[in-house]
C-alpha positions in Angstrom: 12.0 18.5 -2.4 13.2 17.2 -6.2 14.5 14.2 -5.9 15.9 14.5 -9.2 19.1 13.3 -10.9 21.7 15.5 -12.2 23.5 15.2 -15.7 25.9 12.8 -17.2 24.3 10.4 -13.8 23.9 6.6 -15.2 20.4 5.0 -15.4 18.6 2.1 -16.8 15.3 2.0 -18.5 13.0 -0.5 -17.6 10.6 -1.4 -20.6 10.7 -0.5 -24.3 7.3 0.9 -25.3 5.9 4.6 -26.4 6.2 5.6 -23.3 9.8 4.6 -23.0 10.6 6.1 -25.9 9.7 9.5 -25.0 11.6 8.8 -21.8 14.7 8.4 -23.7 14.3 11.3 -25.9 13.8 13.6 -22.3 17.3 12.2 -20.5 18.9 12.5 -23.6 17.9 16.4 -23.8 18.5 17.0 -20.3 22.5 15.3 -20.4 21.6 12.0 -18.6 22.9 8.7 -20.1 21.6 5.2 -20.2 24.1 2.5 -19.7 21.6 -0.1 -20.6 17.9 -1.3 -20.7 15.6 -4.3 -19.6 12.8 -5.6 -21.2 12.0 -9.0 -21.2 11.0 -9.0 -25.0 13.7 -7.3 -26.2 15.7 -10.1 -24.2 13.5 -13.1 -25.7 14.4 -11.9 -29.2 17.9 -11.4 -29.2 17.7 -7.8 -29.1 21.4 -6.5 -28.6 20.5 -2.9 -28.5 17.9 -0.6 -28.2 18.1 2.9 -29.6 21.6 2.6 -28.9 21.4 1.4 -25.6 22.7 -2.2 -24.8 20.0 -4.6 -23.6 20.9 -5.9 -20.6 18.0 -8.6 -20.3 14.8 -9.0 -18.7 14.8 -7.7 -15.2 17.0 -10.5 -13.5 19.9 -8.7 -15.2 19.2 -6.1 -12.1 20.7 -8.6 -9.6 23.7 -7.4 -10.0 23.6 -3.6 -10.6 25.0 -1.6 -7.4 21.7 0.0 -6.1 23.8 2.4 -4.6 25.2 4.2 -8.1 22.3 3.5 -10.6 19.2 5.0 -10.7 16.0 3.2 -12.8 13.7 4.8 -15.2 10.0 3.6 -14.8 9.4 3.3 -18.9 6.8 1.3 -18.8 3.2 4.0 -19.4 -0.3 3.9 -17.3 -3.0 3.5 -19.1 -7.1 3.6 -17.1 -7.1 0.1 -15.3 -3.6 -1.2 -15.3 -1.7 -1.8 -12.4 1.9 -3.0 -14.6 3.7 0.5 -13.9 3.1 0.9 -10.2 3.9 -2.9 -9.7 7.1 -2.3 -11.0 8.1 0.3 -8.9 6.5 -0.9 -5.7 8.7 -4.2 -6.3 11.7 -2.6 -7.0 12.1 0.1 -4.5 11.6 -2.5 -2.3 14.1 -4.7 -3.2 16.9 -1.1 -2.4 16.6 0.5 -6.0 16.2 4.2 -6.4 13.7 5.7 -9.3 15.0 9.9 -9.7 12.6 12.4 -10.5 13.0 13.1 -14.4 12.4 16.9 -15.5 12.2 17.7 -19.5 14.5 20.9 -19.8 11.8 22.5 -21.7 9.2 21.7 -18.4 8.8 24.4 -16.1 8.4 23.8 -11.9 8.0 26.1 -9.3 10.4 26.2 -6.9 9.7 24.5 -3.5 7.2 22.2 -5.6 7.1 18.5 -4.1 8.4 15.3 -6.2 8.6 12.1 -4.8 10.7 9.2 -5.9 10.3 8.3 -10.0 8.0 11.9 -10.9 8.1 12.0 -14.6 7.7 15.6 -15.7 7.5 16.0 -19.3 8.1 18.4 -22.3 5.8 21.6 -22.1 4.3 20.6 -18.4 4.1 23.3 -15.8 3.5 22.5 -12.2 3.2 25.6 -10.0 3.7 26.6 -6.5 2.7 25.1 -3.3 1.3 21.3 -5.4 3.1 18.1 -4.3 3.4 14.8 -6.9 3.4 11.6 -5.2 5.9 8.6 -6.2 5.7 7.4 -9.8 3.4 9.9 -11.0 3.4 11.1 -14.9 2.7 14.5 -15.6 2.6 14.3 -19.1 3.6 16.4 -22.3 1.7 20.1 -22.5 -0.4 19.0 -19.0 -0.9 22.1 -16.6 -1.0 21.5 -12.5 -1.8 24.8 -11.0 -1.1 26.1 -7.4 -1.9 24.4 -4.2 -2.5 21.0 -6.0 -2.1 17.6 -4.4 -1.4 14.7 -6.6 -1.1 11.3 -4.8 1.6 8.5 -6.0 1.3 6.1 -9.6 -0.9 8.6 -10.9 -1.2 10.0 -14.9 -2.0 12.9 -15.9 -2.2 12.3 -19.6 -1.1 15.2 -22.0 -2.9 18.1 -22.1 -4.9 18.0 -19.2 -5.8 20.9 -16.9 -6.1 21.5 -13.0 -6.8 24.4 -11.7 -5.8 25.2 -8.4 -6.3 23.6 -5.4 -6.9 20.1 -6.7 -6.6 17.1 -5.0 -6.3 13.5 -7.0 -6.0 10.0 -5.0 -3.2 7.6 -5.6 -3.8 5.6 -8.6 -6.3 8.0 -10.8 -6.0 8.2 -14.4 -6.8 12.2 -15.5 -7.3 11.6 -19.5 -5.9 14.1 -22.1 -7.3 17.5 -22.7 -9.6 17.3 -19.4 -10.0 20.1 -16.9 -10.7 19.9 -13.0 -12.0 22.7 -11.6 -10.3 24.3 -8.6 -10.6 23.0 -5.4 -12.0 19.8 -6.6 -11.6 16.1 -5.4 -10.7 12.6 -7.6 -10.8 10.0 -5.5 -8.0 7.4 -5.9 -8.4 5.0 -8.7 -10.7 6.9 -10.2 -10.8 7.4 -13.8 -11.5 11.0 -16.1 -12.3 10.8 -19.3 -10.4 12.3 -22.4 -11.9 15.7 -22.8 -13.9 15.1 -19.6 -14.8 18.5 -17.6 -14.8 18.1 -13.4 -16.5 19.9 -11.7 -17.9 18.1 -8.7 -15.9 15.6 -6.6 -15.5 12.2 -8.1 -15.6 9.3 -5.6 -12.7 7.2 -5.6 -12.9 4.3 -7.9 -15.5 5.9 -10.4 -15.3 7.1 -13.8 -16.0 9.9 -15.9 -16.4 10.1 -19.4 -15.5 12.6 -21.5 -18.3 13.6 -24.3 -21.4 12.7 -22.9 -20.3 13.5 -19.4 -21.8 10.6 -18.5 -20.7 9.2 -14.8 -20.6 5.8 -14.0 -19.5 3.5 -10.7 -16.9 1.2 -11.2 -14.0 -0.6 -9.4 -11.0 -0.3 -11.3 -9.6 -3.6 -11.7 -5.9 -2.9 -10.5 
């Protein structure tokens, strides 16, 4: 199921970063309009409007939105190690607000393909039949899921990267750009691969990968 939203439907961005920014330019070429944005920054500094978007404040300003007709934007980006994103949506969805699946027109999914609540689906991604995406998940620009792939919830796949099918990733990995998994393999949640990094044995949840030297290392994410 695509939980996704359909044109001209009102959102609000949360955050104002990179990652928001290509956020903005993908609802704007798929028809979708902003009717305003938080960030507490932009708030702090007076900030009236952002890309042409009126800033409404920090995220306080939500207290009053109808959770039944607006639909948030997750703009703030995942990077190896932080936790910022998914505590965000976590928070919000539990206090009644819905996060739409966003799909760049220029994307392509399968049909019958999985998204849960808040996928991001970039320009150039391609995510192929039979693969589910768990809640809050980025599949970034020019990344490539293949068939039969299972992606858990609040994780990135950076741009570029490759999974062949079969592949499995735990909730919370960070897949690094330009990487491939192998099919059928397993990351465990949290884990962390590398830019560049090749997988092709099962990496434990938690570890890390890295990408030149292929050098594999043990380590907690701190989240």
């Amino acid at each position: 199921m695509k939980l996704s939203v359909a044109p001209s439907a009102h959102l609000i961005m949360l955050g104002a970063g990179g990652h928001a920014s290509v956020l903005h330019a993908l609802a704007l070429a798929a028809g979708h309009h902003f009717i305003g944005i938080c960030d507490p920054e932009l708030a702090r500094d007076g900030v009236r409007f952002w890309k042409g978007i009126r800033v409404l404040g920090d995220d306080s300003a939500l207290a009053d939105i109808d959770r039944a007709t607006m639909g948030l934007v997750n703009g703030i980006g995942q990077v190896a190690g932080s936790s910022a994103r998914q505590l965000v949506f976590e928070r919000l969805r539990k206090a009644g607000f819905s996060f739409p699946v966003l799909i760049h027109p220029f994307a392509w999914v399968a049909d019958g393909v999985k998204l849960k609540h808040g996928v991001q689906v970039m320009a150039g991604a391609i995510i192929q039949p039979d693969s589910a995406i768990g809640e809050n998940t980025i599949v970034n620009t020019k990344a490539s899921v293949d068939h039969g792939c299972v992606i858990g919830g609040h994780v990135h796949i950076a741009p570029g990267a490759t999974l062949c099918g079969g592949v499995t990733v735990g909730d919370g990995a960070f897949v690094g750009a330009g990487s491939t998994l192998v099919q059928n393999v397993f990351v465990g949640g949290e884990a962390v691969v590398g830019a560049g990094a090749v997988v092709i044995k099962d990496l434990e949840p938690g570890s890390k990968l890295i990408g030149a030297s292929m050098r594999r290392t043990s380590m907690r994410v701190n989240r």
